[in-house]
Structure formats: C-alpha cells, structure tokens
N, CA, C and O atoms as a printed pandas DataFrame, in Angstrom:
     atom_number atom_name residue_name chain_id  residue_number  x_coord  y_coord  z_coord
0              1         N          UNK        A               1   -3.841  -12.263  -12.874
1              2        CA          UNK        A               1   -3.052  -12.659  -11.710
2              3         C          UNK        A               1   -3.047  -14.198  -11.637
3              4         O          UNK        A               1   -4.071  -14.866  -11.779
4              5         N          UNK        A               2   -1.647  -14.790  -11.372
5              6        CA          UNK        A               2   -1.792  -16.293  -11.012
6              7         C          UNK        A               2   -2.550  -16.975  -10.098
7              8         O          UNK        A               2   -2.900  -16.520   -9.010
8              9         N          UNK        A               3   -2.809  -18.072  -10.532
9             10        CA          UNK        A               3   -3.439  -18.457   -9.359
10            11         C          UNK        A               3   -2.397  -19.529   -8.070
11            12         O          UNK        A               3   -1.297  -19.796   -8.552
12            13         N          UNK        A               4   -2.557  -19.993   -6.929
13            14        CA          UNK        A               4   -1.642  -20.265   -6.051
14            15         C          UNK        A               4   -0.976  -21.413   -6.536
15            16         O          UNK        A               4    0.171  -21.677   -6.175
16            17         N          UNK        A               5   -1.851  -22.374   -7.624
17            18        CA          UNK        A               5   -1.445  -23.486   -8.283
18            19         C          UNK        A               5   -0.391  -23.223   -9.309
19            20         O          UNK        A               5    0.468  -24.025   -9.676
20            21         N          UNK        A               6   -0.562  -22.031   -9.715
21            22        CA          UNK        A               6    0.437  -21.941  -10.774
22            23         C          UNK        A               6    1.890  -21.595  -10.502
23            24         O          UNK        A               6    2.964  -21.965  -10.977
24            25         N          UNK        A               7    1.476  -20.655   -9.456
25            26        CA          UNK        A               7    2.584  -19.623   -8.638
26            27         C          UNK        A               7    3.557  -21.157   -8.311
27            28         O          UNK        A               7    4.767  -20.950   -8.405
28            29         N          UNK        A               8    3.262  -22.279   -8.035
29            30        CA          UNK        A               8    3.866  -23.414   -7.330
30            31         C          UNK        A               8    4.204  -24.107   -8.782
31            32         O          UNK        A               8    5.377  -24.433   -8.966
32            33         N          UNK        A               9    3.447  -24.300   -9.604
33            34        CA          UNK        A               9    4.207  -24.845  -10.528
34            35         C          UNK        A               9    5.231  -24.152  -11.699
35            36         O          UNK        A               9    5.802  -24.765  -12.601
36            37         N          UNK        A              10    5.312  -22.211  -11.328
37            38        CA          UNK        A              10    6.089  -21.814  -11.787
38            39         C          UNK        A              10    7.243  -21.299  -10.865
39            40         O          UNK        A              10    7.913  -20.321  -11.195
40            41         N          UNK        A              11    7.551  -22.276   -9.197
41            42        CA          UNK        A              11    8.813  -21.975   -8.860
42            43         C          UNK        A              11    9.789  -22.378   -9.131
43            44         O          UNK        A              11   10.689  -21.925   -8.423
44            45         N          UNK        A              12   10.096  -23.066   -9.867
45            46        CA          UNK        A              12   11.317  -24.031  -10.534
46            47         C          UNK        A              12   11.788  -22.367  -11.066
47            48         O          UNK        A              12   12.846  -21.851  -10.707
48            49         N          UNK        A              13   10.718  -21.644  -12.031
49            50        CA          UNK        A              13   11.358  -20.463  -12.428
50            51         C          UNK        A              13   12.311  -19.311  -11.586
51            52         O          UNK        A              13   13.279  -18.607  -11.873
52            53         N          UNK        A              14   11.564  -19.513  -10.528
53            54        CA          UNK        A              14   12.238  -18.427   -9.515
54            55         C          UNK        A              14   13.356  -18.699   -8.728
55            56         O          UNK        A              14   14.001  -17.999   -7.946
56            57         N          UNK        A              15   13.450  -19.786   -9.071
57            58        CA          UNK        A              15   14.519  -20.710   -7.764
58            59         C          UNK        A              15   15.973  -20.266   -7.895
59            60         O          UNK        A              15   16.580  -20.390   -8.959
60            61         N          UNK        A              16   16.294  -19.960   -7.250
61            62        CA          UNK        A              16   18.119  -19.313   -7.135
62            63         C          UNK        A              16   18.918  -20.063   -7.043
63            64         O          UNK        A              16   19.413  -19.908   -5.927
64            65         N          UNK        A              17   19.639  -21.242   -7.815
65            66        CA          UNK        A              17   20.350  -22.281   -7.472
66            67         C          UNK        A              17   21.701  -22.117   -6.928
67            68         O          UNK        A              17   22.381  -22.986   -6.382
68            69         N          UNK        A              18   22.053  -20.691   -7.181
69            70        CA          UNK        A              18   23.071  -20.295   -6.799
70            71         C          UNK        A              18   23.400  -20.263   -4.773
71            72         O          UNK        A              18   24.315  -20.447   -3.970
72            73         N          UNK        A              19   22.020  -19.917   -4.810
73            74        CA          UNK        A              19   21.658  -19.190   -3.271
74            75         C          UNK        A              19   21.413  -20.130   -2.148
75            76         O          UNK        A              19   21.585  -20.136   -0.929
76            77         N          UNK        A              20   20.724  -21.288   -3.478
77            78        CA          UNK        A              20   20.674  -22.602   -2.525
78            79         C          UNK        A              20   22.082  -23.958   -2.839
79            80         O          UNK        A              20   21.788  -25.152   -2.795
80            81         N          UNK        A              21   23.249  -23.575   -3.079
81            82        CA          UNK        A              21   24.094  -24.220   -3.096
82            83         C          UNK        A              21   24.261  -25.146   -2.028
83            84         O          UNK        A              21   24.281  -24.684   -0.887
84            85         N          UNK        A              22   24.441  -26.949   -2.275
85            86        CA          UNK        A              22   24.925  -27.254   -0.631
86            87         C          UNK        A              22   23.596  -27.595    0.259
87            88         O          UNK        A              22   23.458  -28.537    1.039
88            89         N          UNK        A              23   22.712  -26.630   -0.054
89            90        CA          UNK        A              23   21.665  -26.899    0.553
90            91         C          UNK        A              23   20.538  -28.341    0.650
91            92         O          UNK        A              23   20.018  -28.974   -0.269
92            93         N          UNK        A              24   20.451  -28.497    1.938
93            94        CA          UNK        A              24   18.955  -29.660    1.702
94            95         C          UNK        A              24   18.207  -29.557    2.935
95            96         O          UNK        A              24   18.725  -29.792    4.027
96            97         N          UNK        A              25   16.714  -29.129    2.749
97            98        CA          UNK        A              25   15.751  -28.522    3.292
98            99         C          UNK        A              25   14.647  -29.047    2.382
99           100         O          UNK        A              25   14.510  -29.309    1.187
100          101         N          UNK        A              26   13.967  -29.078    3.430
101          102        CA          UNK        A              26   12.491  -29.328    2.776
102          103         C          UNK        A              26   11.357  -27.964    3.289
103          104         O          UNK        A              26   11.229  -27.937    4.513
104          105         N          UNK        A              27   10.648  -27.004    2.630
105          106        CA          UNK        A              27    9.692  -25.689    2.817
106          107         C          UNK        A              27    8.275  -26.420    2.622
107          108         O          UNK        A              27    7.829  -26.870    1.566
108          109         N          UNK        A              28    7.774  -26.430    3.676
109          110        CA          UNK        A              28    6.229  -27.175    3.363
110          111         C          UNK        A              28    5.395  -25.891    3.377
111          112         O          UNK        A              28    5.638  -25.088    4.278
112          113         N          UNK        A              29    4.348  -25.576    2.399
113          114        CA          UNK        A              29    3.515  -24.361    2.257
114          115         C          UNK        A              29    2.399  -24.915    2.103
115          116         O          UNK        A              29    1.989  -25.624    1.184
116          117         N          UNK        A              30    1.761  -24.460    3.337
117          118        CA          UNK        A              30   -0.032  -24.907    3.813
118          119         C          UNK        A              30   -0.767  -23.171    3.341
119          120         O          UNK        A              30   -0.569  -22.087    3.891
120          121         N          UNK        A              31   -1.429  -23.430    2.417
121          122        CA          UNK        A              31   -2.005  -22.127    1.420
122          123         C          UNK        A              31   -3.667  -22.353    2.114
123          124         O          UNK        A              31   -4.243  -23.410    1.857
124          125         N          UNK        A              32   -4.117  -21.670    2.680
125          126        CA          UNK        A              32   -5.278  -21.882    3.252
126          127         C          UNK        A              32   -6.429  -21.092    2.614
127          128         O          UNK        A              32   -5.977  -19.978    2.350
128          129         N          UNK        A              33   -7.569  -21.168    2.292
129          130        CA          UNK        A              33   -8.997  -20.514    1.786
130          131         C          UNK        A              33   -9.034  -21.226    0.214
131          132         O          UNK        A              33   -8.585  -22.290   -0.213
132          133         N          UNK        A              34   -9.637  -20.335   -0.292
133          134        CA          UNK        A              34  -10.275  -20.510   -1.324
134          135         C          UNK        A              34   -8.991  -20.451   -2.711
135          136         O          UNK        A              34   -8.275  -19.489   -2.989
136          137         N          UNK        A              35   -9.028  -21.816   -3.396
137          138        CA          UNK        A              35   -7.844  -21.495   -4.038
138          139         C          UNK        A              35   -5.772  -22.498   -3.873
139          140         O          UNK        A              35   -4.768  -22.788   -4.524
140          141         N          UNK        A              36   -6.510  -22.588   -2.265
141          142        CA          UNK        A              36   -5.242  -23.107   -1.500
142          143         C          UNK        A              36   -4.788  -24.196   -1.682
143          144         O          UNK        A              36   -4.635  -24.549   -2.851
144          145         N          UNK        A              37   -4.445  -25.037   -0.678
145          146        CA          UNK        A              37   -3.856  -26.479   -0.691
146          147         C          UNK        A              37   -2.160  -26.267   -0.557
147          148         O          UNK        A              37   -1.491  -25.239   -0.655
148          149         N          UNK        A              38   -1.704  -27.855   -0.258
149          150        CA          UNK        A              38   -0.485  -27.909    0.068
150          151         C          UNK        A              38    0.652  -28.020   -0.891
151          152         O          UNK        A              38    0.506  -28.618   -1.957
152          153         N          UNK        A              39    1.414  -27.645   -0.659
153          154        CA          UNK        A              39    3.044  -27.758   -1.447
154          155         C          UNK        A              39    4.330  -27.828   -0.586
155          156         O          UNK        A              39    4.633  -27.155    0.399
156          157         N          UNK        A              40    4.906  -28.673   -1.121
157          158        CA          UNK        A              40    6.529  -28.896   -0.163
158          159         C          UNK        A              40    7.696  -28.280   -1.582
159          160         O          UNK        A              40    7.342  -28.610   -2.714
160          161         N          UNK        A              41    8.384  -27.834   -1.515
161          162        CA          UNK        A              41    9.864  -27.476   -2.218
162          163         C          UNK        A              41   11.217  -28.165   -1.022
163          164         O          UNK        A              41   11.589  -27.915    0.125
164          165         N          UNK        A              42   11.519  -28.938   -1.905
165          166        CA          UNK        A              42   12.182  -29.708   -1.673
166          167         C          UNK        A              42   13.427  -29.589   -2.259
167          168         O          UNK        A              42   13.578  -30.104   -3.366
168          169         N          UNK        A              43   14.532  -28.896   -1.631
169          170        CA          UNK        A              43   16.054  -28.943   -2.425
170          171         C          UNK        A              43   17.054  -30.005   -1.508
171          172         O          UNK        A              43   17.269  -29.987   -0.296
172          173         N          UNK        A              44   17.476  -30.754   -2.359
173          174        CA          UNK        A              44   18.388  -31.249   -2.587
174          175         C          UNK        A              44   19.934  -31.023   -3.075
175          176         O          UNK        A              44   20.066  -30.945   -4.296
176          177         N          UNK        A              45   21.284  -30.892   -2.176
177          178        CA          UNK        A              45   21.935  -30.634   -2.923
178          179         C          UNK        A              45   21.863  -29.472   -3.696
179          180         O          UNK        A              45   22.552  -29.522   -4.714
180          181         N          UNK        A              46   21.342  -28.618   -3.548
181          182        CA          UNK        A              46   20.885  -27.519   -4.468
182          183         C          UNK        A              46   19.943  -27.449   -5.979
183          184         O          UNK        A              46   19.775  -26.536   -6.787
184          185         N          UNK        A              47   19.547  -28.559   -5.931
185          186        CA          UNK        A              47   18.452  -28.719   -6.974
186          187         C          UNK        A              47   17.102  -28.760   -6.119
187          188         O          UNK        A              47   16.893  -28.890   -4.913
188          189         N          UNK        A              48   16.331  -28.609   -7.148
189          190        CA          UNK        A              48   15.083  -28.257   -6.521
190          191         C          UNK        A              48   13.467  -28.971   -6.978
191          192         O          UNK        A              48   13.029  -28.673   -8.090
192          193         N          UNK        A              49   12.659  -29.885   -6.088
193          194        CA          UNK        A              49   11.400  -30.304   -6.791
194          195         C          UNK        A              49   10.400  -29.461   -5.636
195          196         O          UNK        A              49   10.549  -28.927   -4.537
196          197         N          UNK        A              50    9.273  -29.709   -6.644
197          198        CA          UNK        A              50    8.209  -28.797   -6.023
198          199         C          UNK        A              50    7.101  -30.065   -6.205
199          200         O          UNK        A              50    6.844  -30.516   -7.321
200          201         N          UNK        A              51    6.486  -30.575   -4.984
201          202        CA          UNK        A              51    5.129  -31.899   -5.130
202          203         C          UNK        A              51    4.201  -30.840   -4.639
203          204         O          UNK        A              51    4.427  -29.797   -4.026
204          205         N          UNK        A              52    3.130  -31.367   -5.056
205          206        CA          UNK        A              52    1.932  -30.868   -4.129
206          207         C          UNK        A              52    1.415  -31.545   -3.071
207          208         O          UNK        A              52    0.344  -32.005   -3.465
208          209         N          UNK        A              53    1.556  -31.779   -2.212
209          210        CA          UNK        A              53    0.912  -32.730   -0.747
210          211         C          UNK        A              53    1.282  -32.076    0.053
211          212         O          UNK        A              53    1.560  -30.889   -0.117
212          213         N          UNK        A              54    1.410  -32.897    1.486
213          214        CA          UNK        A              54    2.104  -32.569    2.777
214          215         C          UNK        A              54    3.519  -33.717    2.801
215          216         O          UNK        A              54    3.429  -34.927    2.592
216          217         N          UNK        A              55    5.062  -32.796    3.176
217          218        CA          UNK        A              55    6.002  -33.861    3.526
218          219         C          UNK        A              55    5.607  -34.015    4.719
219          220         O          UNK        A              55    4.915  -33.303    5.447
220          221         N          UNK        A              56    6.373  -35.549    4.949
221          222        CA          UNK        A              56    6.230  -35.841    6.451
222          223         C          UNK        A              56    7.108  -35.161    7.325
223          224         O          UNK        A              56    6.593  -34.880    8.407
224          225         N          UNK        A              57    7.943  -34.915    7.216
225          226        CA          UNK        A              57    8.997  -33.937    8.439
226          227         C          UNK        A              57    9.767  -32.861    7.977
227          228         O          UNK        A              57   10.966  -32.760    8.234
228          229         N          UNK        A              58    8.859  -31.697    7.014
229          230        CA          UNK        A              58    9.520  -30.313    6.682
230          231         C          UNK        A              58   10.241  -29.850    8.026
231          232         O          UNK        A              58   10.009  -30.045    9.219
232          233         N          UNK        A              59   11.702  -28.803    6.962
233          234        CA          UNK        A              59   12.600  -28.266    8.117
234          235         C          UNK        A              59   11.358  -26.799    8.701
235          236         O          UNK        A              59   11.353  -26.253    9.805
236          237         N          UNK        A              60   10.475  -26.523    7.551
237          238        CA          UNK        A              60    9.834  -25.272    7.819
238          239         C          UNK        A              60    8.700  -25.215    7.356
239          240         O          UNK        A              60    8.560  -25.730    6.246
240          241         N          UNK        A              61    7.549  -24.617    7.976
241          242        CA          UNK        A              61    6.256  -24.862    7.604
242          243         C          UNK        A              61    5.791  -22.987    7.576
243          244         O          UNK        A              61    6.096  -22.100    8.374
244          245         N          UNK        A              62    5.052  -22.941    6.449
245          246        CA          UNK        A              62    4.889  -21.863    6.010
246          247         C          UNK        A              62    3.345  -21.890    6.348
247          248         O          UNK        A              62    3.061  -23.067    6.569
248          249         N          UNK        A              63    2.208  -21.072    6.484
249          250        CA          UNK        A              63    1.263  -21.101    6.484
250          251         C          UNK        A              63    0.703  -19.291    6.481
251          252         O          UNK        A              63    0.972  -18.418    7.306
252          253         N          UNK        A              64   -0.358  -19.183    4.907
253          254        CA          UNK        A              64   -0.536  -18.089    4.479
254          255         C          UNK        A              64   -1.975  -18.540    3.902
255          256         O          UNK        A              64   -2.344  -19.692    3.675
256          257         N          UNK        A              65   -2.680  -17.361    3.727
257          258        CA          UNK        A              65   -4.046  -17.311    3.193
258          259         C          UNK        A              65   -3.821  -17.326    1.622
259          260         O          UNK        A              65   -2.810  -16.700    1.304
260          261         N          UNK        A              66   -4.487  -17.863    0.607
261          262        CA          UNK        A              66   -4.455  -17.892   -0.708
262          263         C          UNK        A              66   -4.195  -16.340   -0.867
263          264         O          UNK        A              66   -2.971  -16.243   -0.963
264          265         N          UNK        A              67   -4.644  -15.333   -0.926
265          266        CA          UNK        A              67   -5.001  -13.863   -1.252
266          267         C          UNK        A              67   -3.586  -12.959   -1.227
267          268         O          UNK        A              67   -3.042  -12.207   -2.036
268          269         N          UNK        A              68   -3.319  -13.367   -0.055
269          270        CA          UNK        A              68   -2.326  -12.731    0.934
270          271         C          UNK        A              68   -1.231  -13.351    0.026
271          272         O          UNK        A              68   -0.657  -12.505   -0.659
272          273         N          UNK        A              69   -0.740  -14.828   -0.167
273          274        CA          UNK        A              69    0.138  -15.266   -0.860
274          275         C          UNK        A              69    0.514  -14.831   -2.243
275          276         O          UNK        A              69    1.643  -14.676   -2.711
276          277         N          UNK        A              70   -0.969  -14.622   -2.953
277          278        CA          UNK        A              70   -0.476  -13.580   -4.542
278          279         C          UNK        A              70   -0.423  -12.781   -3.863
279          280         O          UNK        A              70    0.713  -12.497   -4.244
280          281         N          UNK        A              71   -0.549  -12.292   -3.360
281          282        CA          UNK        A              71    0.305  -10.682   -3.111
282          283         C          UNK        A              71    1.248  -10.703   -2.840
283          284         O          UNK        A              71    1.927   -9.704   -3.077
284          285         N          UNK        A              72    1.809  -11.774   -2.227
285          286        CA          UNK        A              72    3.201  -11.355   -1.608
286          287         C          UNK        A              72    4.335  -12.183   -2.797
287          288         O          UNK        A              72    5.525  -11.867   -2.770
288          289         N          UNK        A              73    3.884  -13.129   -3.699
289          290        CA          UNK        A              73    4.622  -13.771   -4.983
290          291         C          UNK        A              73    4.417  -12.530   -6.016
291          292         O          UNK        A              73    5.206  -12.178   -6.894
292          293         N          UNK        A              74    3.414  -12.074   -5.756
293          294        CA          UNK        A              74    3.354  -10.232   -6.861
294          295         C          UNK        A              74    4.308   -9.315   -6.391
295          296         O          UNK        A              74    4.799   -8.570   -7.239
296          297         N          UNK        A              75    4.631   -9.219   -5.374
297          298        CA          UNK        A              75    5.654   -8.328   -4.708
298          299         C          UNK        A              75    4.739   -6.928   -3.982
299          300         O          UNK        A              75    5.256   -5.822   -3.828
300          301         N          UNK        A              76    3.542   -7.207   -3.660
301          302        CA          UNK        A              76    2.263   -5.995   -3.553
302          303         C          UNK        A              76    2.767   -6.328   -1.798
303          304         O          UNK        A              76    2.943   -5.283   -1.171
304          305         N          UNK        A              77    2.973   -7.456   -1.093
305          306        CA          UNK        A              77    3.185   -7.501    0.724
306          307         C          UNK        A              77    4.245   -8.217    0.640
307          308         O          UNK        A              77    4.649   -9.272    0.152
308          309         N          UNK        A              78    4.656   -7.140    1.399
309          310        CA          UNK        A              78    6.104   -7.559    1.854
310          311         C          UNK        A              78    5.967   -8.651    2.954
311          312         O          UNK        A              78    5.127   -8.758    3.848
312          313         N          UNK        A              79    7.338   -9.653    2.540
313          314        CA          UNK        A              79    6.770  -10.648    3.452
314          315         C          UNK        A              79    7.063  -10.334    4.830
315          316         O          UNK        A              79    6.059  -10.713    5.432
316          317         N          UNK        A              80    8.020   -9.768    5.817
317          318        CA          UNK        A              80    8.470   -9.393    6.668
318          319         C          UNK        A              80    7.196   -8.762    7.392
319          320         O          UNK        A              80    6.634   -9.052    8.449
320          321         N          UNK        A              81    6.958   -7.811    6.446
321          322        CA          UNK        A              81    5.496   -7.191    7.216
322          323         C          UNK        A              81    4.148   -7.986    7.305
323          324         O          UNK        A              81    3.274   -7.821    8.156
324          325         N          UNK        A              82    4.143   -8.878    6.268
325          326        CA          UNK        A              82    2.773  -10.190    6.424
326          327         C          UNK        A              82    3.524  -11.250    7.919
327          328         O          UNK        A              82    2.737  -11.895    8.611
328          329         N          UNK        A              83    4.651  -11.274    8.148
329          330        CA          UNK        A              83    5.244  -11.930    9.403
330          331         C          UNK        A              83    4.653  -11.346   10.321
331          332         O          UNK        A              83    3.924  -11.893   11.149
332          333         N          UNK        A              84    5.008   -9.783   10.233
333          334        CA          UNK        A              84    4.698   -9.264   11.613
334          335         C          UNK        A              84    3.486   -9.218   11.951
335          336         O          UNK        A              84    3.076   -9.344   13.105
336          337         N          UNK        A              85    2.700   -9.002   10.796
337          338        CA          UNK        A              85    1.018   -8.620   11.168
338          339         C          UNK        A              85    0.088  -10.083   11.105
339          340         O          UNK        A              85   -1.126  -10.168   11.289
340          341         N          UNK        A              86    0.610  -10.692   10.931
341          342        CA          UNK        A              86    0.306  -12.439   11.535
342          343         C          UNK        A              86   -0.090  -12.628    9.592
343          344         O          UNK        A              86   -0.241  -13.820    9.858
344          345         N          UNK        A              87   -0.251  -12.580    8.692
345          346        CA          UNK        A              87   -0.989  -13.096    7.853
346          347         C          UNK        A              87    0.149  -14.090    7.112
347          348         O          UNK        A              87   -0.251  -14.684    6.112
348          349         N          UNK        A              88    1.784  -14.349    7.609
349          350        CA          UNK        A              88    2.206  -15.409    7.456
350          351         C          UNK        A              88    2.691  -15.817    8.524
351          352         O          UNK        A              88    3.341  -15.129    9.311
352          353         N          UNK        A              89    2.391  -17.078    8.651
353          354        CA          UNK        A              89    3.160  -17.915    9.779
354          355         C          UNK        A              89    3.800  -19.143    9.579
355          356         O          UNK        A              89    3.245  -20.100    9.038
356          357         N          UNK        A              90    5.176  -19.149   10.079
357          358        CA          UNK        A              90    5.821  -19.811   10.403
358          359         C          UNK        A              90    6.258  -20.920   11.288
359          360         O          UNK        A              90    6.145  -20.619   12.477
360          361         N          UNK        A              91    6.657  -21.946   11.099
361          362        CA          UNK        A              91    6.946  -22.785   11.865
362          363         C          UNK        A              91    8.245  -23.596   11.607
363          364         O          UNK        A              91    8.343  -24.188   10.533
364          365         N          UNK        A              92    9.473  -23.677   12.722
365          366        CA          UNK        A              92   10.596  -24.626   11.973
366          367         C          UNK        A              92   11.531  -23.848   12.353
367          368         O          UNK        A              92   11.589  -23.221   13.411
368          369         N          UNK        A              93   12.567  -23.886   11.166
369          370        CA          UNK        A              93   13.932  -23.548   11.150
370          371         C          UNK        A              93   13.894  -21.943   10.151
371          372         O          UNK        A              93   13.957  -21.709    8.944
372          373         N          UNK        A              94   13.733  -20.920   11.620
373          374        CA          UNK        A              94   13.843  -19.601   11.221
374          375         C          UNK        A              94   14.871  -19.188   10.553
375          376         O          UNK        A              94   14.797  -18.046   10.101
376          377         N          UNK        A              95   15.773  -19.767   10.369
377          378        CA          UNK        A              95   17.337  -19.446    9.836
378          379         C          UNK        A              95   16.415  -19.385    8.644
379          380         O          UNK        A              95   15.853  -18.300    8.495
380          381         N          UNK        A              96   16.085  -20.541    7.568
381          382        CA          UNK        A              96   15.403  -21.036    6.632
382          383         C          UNK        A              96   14.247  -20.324    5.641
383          384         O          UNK        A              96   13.951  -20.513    4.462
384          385         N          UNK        A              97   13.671  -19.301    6.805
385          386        CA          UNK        A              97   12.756  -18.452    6.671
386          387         C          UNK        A              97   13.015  -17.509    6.088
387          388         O          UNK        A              97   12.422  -17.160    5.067
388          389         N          UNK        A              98   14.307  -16.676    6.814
389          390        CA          UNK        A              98   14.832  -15.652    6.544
390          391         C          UNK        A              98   15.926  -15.778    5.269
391          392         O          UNK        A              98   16.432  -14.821    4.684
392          393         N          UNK        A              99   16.169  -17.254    4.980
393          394        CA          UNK        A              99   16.360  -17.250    3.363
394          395         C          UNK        A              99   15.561  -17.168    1.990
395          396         O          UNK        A              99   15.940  -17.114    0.820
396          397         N          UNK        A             100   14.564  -17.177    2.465
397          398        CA          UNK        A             100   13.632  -17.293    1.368
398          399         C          UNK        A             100   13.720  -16.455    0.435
399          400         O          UNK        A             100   13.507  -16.891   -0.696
400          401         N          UNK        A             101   14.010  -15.197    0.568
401          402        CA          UNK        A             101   13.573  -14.228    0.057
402          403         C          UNK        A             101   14.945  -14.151   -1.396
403          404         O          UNK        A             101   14.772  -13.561   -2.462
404          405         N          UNK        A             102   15.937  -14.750   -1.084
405          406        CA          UNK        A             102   17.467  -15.168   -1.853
406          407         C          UNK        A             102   17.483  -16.423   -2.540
407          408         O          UNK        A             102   18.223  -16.633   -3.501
408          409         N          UNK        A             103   16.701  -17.245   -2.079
409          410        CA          UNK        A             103   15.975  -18.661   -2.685
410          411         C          UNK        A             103   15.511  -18.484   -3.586
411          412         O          UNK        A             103   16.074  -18.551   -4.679
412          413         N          UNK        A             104   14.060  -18.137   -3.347
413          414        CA          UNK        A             104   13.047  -18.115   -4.263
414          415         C          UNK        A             104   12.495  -16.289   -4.672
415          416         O          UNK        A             104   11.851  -15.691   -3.810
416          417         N          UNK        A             105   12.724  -15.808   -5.586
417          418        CA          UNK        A             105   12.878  -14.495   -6.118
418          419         C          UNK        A             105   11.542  -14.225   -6.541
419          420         O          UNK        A             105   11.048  -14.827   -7.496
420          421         N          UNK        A             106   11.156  -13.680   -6.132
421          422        CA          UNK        A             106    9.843  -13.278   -5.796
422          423         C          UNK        A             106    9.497  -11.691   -7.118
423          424         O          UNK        A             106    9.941  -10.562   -6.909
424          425         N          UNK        A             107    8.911  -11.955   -7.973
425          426        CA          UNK        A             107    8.552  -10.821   -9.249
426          427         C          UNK        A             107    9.700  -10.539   -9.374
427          428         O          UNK        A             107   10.043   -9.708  -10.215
C-alpha cells in the first residue's frame, strides 16, 4: 500500500485535465497522524502542480487522518461516507469538494 507521500506525488497521475478545464483553485490537504503532513494541488488554467507545504489562501481545505486517506485513494472509504462520519473534513468552497471525485480519479 502507498504511503500518503507517494499517493501526493503520484497525483499528477490521477488528475483529469479534462474535468478541470478553465479551472483555478487551489485544494490544501492537512494529512494528520503518523505518516501525514501537508500538500496543496494547485490548478491553474487546468494544469496542475502538487507542493508539499501549506498555501497561504486555499479555495478548500481538506483535513483527513493518514489511514483513513489510503483508504479512501484505495477506493476501500467512500469519501461521501468518511464526510458524513466526520473522518474527512472540510473547509472552503463546497462546490470544489464535491468535484473532487471527477478531478482527481481515485483507483
């Protein structure tokens, strides 16, 4: 299984450029426990970089437990249901949120 570092340096792979046409948003992902740390995805125009830090003014802030996150980049938790049962949280531009899943293609 990947680890959360990799999962981030292999989203360029998953990225839907199609889906993010037009688009410019910044996704800041605060990965918390053992394993974790920060990442922003950053599209532009519909291209896409992935840094590891904190941006200063993401449209959306993601915040998930390392564990919980391979599972849900494995396709094992659905993210909708890690929403509801608190083990992802959100912050920002919900529109944004509810693209993700057409963005970034998940297994």
């Amino acid at each position: 299984m990947p680890t959360v570092k990799e999962l981030f340096q292999n989203m360029p792979a998953s990225f839907q450029k199609g889906a993010a046409a037009g688009m410019n948003a910044v996704f800041q992902f605060d990965i918390t426990g053992d394993g974790g740390g920060k990442w922003y995805a950053a599209i532009t125009n519909g291209d896409l970089s992935v840094v590891e830090g904190q941006h200063a003014s993401p449209n959306l802030t993601v915040t998930m437990a390392a564990p919980d996150y391979i599972e849900m980049a494995a396709g094992k938790l659905n993210g909708m249901m890690a929403f509801s049962t608190g083990k992802l949280k959100v912050k920002g531009d919900m529109l944004l949120a509810m693209k993700m899943p057409t963005i970034f293609k998940m297994t």
